[in-house]
N, C-alpha and C positions, 0 to 999 in steps of 0.2 A: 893206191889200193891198200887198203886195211886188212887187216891180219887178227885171227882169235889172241894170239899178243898182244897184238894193239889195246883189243877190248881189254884185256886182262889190264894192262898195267893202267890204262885210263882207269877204270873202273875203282882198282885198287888205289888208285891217287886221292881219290873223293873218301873225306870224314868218316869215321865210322862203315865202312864199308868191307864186307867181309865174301868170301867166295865160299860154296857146300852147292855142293852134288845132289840137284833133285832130278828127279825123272830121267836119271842118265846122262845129263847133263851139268854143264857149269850154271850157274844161278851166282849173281850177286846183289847182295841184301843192305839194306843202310838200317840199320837199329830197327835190323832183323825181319825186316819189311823189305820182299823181292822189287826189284828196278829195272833188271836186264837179264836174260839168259843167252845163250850159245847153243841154239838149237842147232838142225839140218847140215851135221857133218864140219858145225862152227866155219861155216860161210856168209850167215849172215845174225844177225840179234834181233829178240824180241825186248822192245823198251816198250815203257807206261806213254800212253798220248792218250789224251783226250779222244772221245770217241768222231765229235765235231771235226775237230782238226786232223785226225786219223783220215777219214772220208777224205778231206780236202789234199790232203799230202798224195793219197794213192791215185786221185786223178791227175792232181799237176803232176807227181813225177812215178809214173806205174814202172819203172827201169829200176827204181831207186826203195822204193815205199810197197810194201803188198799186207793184205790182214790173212793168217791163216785161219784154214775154216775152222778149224775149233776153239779160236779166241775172238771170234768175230762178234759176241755177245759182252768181250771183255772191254775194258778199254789201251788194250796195245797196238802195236803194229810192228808187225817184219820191216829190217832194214838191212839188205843187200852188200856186206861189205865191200867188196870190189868196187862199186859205185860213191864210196867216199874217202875225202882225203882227210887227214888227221886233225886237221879242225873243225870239221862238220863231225866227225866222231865223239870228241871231246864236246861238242854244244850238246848233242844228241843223249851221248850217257849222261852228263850235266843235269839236262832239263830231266829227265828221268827218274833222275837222284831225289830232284829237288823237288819230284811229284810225289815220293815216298819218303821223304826224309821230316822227322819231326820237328815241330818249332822249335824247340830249345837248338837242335844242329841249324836251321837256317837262321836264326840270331846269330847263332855262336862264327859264324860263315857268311856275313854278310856279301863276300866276293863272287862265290857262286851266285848269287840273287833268289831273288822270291819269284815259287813259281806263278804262272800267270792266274787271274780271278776268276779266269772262267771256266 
């Protein structure tokens, strides 16, 4: 089970990645372009997903994966932290990163990877 810690130090391990206080919340930014917050009493995080893949995640794992109603036009999705362990965390805020992170940081970062083409 994952912890608003967990998020935190993940989060802050990745390039260029900075934590500021929006909407009462924890928010963190990669060259200042939001990736992840800490909404809902930070028990679970909102990351960037494709909207395609969004759909698909909350039918195979509705426990795990939900879109809330006011970012349901966005492309993110709620994720549940209790329901993951520290390696699905770290792929999660990862892939996230790497949906807001500028070219020059995914060059410069070949290890995180390129996010997906679609």
């Amino acid at each position: 089970m994952q912890h608003a810690e967990d998020v935190r130090r993940i989060a802050l391990s990745l390039p260029d990645t900075t934590e500021k206080i929006a909407w009462s919340m924890p928010t963190f930014r990669v060259a200042g372009k939001m990736f992840a917050t800490l909404p809902e009493e930070e028990t679970s995080i909102a990351v960037r997903c494709p909207k395609e893949e969004r759909d698909e995640l909350v039918l195979a794992e509705p426990r795990k994966f939900w879109i809330a109603d006011h970012e349901a036009g966005f492309a993110w999705v709620r994720v549940r932290l209790g329901a993951l362990d520290g390696d699905e965390l770290r792929d999660i805020l990862a892939d996230s990163w790497r949906q807001a992170a500028p070219p020059r940081l995914l060059e410069s970062h070949p290890e995180l990877g390129l996010p997906s083409a679609e």
